[in-house]
C-alpha positions, 0 to 999 in steps of 0.5 A: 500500500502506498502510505503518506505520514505528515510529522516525523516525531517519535509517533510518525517516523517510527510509524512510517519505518514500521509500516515500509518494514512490512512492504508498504511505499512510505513517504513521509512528510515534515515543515522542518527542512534540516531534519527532512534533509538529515533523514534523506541523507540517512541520520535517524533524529531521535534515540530509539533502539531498533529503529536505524536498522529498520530506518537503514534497511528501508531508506536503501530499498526506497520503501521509505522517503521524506520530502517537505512537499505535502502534495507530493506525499499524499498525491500517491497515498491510499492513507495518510496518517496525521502524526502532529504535535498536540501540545497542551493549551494552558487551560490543559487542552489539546492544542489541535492547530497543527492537526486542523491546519494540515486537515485545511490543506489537504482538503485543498489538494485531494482529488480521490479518495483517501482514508485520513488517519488521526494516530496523535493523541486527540481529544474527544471529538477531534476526528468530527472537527478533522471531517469538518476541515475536509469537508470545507473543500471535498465532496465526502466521497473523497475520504472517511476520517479515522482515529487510530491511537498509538499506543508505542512506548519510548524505549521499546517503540519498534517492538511495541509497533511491530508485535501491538497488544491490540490495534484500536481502529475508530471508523463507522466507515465499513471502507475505511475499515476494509482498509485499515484491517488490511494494512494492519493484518501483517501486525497481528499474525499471532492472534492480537486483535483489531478491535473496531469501534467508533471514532470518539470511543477510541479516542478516548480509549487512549486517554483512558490508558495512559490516565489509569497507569499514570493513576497506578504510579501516582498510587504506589508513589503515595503509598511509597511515601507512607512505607517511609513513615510507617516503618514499611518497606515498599519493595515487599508492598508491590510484591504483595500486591503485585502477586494478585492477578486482579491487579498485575505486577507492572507500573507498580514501582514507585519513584520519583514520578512519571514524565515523557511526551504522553502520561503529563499532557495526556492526563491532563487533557483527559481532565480537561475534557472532563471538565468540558462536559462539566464533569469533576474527576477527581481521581484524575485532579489527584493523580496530577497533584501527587505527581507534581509533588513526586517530582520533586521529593529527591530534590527535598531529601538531599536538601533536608539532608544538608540543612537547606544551604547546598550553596558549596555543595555539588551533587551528581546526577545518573539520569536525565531522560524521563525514562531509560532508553530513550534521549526525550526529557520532556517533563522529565523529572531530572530537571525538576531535580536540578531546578530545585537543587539549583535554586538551593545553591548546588553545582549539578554533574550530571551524566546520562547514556543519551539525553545529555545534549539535550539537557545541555541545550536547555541549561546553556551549560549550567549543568556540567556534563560528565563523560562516563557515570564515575566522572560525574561523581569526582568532587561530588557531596552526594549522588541522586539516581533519578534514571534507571538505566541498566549502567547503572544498576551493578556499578563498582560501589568501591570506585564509588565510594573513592570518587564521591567526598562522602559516600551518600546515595539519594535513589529515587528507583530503588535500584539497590539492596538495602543490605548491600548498601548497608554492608558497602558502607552508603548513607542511602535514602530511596523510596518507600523504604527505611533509611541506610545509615 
């Protein structure tokens, strides 16, 4: 099939790589001339493991193409998939211009059917308003508009893409569905399925998702923080709970709380369209407000631990992407971290595997940046764990210990044995669990 993509974020190029992958003529479409030129000479924009093979292998057959020419992209394509930026409003709300602004332009240059696919994230709705700007200038039997939410997680994007849980299609269209059953067949070979609904239902069903694990790690995040006055331990909590198959064993680990391009603007969109149909949910309010406050609480134990005053005090820092795996520090809680240690006085050395340029971009070089993890802690008064990449997870506690001017550990993932830090010597505060001393 002969598919357009109109953004090459995280969302569109892992898309348009995937599908070429399984045979598909993909051309994707980006305003942005530097990145489209980048791409063209065979450089992927964005960290994701797995992806330059993929990106590699289908740019070289020709399957998969980039240009800055709209009309180009589409004039061949059967569908055209919207993969924009819906960024949050200040109210909360989902900003759509990007995706009705393309809607507004592709209804002035097709001129045979297409089926037009929302995969951004988009409020309740979107799809009736992307119908209205298509329909401005089309006859309606030019195209059926539908909403297919992704549901890729960063660091595991390309698996998530090529073996989906489920593949949600929102169309009423019964030609559409034909469509789109047949390009996402090759996907679900093993038996997953293509569930069709209609397009307000899978809209929402994406909200849904990312609010209930948002709402599960804001949970175990509170209970976290009780452990630590009850005297309990977290880690034996999630084992207990997780052990239970009414509730699973997964976002049940709490730390220094969720970030990323989905959950924070997700959420909060999901509120606002609540609070559209004059609903109050409350649930969600909390989830938004413990978060907040979670984001910060690594940042309150390292300054309580020094009395307030880290004006001569440098800090190290071993993570900085939101999560591991992945180089996007959107709302990540690293630099929630270093803004309030900042404020308090501290000196940041930081390192990170991939998101450190940038980090460094966004600091302007405030943030010293480290070559390797043990560099960044020379000099350092205390380390902060606030990423649990897997360098991190079996580090040489005496090279440690050597390189840190005193040796105190504030984990905000709970990456290590309370006994072994106890037998290793650490002043070693985490999550949810009693203090080593």
């Amino acid at each position: 099939m002969n598919i357009a993509v109109v953004g090459t974020g995280y969302v569109g190029l892992v898309s348009g790589t995937c599908f070429a992958e399984t045979g598909n003529s993909v051309i994707c479409v980006d305003i942005d001339e530097n990145k489209v030129k980048r791409m063209q000479d065979g450089e992927v924009p964005i960290y994701e493991p797995g992806l330059e093979t993929l990106f590699q292998r289908n740019t070289d057959q020709g399957r998969l193409k980039f240009t800055t020419n709209l009309k180009e992209a589409i004039e061949p394509a059967q569908i055209i998939f919207l993969a924009l930026p819906t960024p949050p409003d200040e109210d909360g709300s989902a900003d759509l211009k990007y995706i009705l602004g393309v809607a507004d332009d592709l209804s002035k240059i097709i001129t045979d059917y297409k089926v037009i696919v929302d995969k951004s994230t988009v409020p309740v709705g979107t799809s009736e308003k992307v119908h209205a700007k298509l329909a401005k200038n089309l006859s309606e039997d030019l195209f059926d508009v539908v909403s297919n939410p992704e549901f890729l997680r960063e660091g595991v994007a390309v698996d998530d893409f090529m073996k989906p849980d489920r593949v949600v299609i929102g169309t009423n269209s019964e030609k559409a569905q034909k469509v789109m059953r047949k390009l996402y067949d090759p996907f679900v070979r093993s038996g997953n399925p293509i569930i069709m609904m209609d397009e307000r239902s899978a809209e929402m069903t994406k909200y849904a998702a990312n609010s209930y694990l948002a709402a599960r790690i804001s949970f175990m995040n509170e209970i976290a923080n009780l452990c630590e006055r009850a005297g309990a331990n977290v880690d034996m909590v999630r084992k207990g709970m997780g052990s239970d198959n009414r509730i699973g064993k997964r976002f049940l680990f709490p730390g220094v709380g969720y970030g990323g391009s989905c959950f924070p603007k997700d959420v909060q969109a999901l509120a606002k369209t609540a609070a559209e149909f004059d609903y109050d949910f409350k649930i969600l309010k909390s989830v938004m407000n413990v978060n907040t406050i979670q984001k910060e609480i690594l940042a309150h134990k390292i300054k309580a631990y020094f009395g307030g005053n880290l004006q001569d005090k440098t800090i190290a820092i071993w993570g900085l992407a939101f999560k591991p795996n992945t180089d996007d520090i959107r709302e990540a809680p690293a630099l929630y971290i270093i803004n309030e240690l900042m404020k308090a006085g501290a000196t940041i050395k930081a390192f990170d595997p991939e998101a450190m340029n940038n980090v460094n971009a966004l600091y302007n070089g405030q943030v010293q940046m480290a070559k390797d993890q043990y560099e960044a802690l020379v000099g350092a008064d205390a380390l902060a764990i606030v990423t649990e990449w897997s360098v991190f997870r079996t580090p040489s506690f005496q090279v440690m210990r050597e390189l840190l001017k005193n040796p105190i550990i504030f984990d905000g993932r709970n990456l290590y044995d309370l006994d072994n830090m106890k037998d290793e010597g650490f002043y070693y505060q985490s999550i949810g669990r009693n203090t080593v001393e």
